[in-house]
C-alpha beads as a LAMMPS data file, in Angstrom:
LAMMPS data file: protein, C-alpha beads

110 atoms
109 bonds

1 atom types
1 bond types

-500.0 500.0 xlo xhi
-500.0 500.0 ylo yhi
-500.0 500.0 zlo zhi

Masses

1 110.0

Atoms # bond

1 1 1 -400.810 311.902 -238.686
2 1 1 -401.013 313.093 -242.261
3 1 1 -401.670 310.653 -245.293
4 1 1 -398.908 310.351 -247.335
5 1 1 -399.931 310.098 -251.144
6 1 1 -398.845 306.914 -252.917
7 1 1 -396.977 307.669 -256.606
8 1 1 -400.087 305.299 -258.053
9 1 1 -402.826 307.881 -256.451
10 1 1 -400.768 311.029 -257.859
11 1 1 -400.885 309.067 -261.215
12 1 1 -404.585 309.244 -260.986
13 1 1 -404.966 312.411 -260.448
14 1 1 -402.554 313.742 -263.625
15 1 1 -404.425 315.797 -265.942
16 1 1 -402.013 315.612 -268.930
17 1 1 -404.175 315.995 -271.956
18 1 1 -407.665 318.774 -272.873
19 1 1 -410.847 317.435 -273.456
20 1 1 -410.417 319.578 -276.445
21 1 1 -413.802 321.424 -276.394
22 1 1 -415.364 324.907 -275.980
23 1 1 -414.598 324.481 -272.466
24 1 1 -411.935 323.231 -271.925
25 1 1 -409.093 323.291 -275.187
26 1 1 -405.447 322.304 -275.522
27 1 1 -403.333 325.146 -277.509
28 1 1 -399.783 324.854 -277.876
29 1 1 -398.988 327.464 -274.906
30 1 1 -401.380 326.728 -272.658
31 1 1 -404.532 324.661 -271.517
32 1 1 -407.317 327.247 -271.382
33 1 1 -410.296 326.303 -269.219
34 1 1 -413.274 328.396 -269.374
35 1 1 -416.283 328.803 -266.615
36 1 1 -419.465 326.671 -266.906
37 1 1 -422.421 328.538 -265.117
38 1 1 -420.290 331.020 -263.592
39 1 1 -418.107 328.633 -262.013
40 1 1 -414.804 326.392 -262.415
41 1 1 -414.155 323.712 -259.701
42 1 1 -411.039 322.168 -259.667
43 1 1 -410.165 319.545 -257.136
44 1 1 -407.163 316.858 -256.617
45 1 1 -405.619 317.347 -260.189
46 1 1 -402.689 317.859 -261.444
47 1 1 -402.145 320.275 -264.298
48 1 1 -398.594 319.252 -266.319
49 1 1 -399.565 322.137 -268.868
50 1 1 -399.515 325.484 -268.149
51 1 1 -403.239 326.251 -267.068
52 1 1 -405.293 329.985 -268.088
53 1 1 -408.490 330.236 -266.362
54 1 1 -410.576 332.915 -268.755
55 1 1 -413.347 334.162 -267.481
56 1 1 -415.941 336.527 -269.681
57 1 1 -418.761 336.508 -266.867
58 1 1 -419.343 339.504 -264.797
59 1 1 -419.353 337.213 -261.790
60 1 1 -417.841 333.752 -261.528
61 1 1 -416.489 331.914 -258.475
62 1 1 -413.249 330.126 -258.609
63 1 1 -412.691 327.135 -256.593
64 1 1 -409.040 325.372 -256.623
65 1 1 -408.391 322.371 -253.673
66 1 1 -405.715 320.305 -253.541
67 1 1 -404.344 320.835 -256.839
68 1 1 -400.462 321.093 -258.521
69 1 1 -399.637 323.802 -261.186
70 1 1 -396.744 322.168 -262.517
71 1 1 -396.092 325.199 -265.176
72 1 1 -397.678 327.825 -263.689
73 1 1 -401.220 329.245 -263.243
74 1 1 -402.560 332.377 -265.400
75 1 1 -406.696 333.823 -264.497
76 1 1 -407.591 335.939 -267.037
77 1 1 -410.636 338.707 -266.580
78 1 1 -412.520 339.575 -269.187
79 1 1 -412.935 343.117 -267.735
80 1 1 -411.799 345.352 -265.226
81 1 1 -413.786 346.025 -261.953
82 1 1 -416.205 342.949 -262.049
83 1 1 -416.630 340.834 -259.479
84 1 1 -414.796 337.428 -258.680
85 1 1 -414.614 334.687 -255.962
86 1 1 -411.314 332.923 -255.808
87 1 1 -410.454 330.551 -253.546
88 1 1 -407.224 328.292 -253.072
89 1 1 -406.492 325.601 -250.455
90 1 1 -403.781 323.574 -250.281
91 1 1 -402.312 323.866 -253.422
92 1 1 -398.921 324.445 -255.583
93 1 1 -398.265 326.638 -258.316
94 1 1 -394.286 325.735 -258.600
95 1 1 -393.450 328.037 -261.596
96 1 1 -395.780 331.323 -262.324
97 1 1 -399.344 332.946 -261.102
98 1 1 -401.044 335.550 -262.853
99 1 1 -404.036 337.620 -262.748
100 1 1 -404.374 339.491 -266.001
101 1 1 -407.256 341.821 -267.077
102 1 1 -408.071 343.108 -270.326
103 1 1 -409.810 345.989 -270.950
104 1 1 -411.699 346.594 -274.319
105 1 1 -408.951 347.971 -275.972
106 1 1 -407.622 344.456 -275.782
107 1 1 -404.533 345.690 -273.809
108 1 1 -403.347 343.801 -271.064
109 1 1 -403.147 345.374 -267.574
110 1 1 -401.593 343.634 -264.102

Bonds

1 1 1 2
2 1 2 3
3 1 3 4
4 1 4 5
5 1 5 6
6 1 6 7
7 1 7 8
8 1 8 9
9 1 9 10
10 1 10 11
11 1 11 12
12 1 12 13
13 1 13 14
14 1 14 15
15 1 15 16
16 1 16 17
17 1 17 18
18 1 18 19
19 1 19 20
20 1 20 21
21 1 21 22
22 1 22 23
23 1 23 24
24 1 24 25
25 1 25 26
26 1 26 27
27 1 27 28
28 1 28 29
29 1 29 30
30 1 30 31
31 1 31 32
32 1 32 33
33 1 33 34
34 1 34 35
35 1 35 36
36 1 36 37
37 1 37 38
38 1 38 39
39 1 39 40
40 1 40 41
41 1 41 42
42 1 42 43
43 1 43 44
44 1 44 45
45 1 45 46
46 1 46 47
47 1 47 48
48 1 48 49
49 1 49 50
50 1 50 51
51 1 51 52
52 1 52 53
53 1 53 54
54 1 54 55
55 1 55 56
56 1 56 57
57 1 57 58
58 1 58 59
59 1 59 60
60 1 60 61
61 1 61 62
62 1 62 63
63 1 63 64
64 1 64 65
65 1 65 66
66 1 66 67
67 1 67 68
68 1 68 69
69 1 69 70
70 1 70 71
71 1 71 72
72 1 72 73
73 1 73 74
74 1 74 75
75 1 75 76
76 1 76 77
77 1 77 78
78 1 78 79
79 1 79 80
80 1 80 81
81 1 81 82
82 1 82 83
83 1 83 84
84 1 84 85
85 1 85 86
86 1 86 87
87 1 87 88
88 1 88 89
89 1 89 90
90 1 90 91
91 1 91 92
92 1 92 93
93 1 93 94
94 1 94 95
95 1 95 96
96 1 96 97
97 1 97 98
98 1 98 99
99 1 99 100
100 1 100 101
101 1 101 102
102 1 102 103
103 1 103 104
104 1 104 105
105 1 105 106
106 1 106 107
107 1 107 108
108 1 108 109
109 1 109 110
């Protein structure tokens, strides 16, 4: 039988405000989160803000489990063609998900 999650444990797991540094920064759109070491790892959080994953590596894996989007999720690519890992389990973007590349030109391509 499945677990059900008390309001106290979801409470916990709220992520509602940035750490406000060069990883991890609070702008008045979004929350932007940027790899460490070629990787982000996000696990049983929930993200009130809307969340932009930028990545400027050529490779970086993506790991999401068991988190909420409340306002959406955005993954931004530094450049076209490079090489990414995402993975998602068990988690709910409930407004918007994105992948967006730029290109050197600074335009934005879907």
């Amino acid at each position: 039988m499945k677990k059900k999650i008390s309001q106290e444990e979801k409470d916990e797991r709220v992520i509602s405000s940035s750490k406000n540094n060069s990883i991890d920064y609070l702008t008045d759109d979004y929350r932007r989160i940027f790899p460490i070491n070629g990787k982000i790892e996000l696990e049983n959080k929930i993200f009130k803000e809307q969340i932009s994953l930028c990545l400027t590596d050529s490779m970086i894996e993506i790991s999401i489990k068991n988190c909420e989007f409340e306002k959406g999720l955005n993954i931004r690519r530094g450049k076209i063609d490079k090489n990414y890992k995402l993975f998602i389990f068990k988690s709910k973007i409930k407004q918007t998900f994105s992948l967006i590349t730029h290109d050197n030109k600074n335009e934005i391509l879907e």
